[in-house]
BAFIPA-538238 format. One record per residue: x, y, z of N, C-alpha, C, O, CB in turn. Coordinates in steps of 0.05 Angstrom, whole numbers, plus 5000, padded with zeros to 4 digits. Glycine has a CB too. Layout:
N
XYZXYZXYZXYZXYZ;...
END
This chain:
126
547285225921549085415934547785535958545685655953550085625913;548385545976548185665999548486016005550486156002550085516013;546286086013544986246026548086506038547886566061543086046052;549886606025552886786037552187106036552487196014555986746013;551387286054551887506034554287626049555087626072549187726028;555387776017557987896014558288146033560588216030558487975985;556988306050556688466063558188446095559488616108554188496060;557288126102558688026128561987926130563587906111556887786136;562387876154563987686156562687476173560487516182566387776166;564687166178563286966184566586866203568786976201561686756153;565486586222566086536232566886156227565186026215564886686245;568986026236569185736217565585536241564185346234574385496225;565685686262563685676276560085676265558285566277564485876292;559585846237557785876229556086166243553786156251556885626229;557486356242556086636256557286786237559486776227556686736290;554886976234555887216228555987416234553987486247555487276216;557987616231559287846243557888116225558888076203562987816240;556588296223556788586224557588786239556988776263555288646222;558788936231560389176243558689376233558289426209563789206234;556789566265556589726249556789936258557989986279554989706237;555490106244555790556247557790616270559890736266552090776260;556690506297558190536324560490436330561890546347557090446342;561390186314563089956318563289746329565189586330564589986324;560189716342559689486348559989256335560789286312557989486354;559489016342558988776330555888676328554888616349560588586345;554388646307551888426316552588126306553588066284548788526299;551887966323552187726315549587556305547487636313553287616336;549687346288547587136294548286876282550686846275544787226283;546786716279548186486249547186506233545086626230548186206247;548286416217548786406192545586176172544485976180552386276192;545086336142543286176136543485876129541485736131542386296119;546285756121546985456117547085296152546385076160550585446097;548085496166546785366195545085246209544885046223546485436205;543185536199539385436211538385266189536785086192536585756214;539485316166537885046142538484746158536784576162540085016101;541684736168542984466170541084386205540184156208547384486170;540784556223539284576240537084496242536484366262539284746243;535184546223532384556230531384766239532284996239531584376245;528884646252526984926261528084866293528184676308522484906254;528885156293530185256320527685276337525485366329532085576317;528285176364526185166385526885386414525385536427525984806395;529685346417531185526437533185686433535185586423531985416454;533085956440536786076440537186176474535686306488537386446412;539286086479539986226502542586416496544786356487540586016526;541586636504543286846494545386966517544587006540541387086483;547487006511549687146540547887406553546187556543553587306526;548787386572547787676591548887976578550988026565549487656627;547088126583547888416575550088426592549788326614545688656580;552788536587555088616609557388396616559188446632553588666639;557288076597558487936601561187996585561288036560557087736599;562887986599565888026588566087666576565587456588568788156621;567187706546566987516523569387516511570087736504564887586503;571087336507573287196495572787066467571186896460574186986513;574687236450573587066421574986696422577086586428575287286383;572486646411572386316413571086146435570685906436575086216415;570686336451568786236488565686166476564386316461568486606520;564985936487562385936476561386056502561886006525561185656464;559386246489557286346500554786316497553686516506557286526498;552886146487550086056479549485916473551085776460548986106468;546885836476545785536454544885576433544285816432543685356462;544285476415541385416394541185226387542385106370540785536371;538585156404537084746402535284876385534285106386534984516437;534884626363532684626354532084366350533784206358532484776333;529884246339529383946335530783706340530383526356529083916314;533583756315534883606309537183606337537683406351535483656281;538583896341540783866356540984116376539484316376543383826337;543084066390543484346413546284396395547484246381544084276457;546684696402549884736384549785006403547785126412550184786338;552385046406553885156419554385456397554685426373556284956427;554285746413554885936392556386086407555586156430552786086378;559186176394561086176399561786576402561586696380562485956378;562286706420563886936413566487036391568887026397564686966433;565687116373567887156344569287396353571087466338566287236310;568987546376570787776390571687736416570687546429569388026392;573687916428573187996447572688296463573488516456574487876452;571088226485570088496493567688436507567588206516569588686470;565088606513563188656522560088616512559088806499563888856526;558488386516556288366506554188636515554288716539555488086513;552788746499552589036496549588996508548489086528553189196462;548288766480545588676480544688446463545888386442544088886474;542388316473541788116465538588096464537088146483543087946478;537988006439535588036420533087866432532387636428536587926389;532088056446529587806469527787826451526087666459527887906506;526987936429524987856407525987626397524287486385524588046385;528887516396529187236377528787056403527186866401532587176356;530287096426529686976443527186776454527086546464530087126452;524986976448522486906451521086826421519086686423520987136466;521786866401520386756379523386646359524386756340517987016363;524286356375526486336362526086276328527786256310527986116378;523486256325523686136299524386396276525386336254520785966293;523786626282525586806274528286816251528386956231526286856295;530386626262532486646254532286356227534186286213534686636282;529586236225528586056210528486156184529586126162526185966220;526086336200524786586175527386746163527786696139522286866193;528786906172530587176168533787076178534787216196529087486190;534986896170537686796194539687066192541687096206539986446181;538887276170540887456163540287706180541987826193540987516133;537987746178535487916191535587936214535088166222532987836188;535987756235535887686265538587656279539987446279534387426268;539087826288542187846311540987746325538587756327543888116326;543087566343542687476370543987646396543287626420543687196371;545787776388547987946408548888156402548188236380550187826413;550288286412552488566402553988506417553688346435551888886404;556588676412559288596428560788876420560888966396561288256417;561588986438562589266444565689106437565788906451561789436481;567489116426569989006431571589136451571089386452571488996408;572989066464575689156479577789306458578389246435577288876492;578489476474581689526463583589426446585189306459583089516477;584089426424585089266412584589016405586288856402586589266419;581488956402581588816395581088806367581589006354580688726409;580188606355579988556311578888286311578888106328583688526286;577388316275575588126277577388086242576488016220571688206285;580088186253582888066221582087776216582287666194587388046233;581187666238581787316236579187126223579286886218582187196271;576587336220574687256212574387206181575587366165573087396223;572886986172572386926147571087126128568987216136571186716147;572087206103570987346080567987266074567187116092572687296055;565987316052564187176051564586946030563286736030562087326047;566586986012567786786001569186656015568286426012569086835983;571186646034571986416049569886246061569586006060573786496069;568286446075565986256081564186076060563785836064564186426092;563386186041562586006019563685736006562685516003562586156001;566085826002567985495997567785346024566585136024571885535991;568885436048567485236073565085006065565084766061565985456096;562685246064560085126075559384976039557184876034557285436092;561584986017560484945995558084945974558384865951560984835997;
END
């Protein structure tokens, strides 16, 4: 069984969403991700200040095996982005739950209604 905790939400993309104290978003992926991944070698992370569309990919993460695309689960305003994983991607190896890659200020109206439970996510990734 794969690595879910019940605290997040998730994306059919493989990211996960926390919401927190402020209302921000932190993002990162998910632990059945970086398992299916390998050992992550690169992340390129969106710019602080980039206006973000949920579903727009915004980033990479290559590792060994593959490059994959990581996707914005909101929309709104990338706030900040985690130059400690940046620079020691293997990080999200060690801790995939532990390690945000981003924040996202949402816009106005926006909602993250559309995002997966941690049980929806679990039957997904089985």
């Amino acid at each position: 069984m794969s690595n879910v905790r019940a605290d997040l939400q998730y994306t059919d993309d493989h990211e996960w969403v926390r919401t927190e104290a402020d209302g921000t978003l932190a993002i990162g992926i998910t632990d059945p991700a970086q398992k299916t991944l390998g050992d992550i070698v690169f992340l390129e992370l969106p710019p602080v200040g980039k206006q973000v569309t949920a579903g727009e990919a915004i980033g990479v993460v290559e590792s060994v095996k593959v490059s994959y695309e990581i996707y914005s689960p909101a929309t709104g305003e990338v706030i900040a982005a985690n130059a400690d994983a940046a620079g020691t991607p293997g990080e999200v190896n060690a801790d995939a739950y532990g390690t945000w890659l981003y924040r996202i200020r949402q816009a106005a109206g926006a909602s993250t209604d559309g995002l997966l439970t941690a049980a929806e996510y679990a039957r997904m990734v089985g």
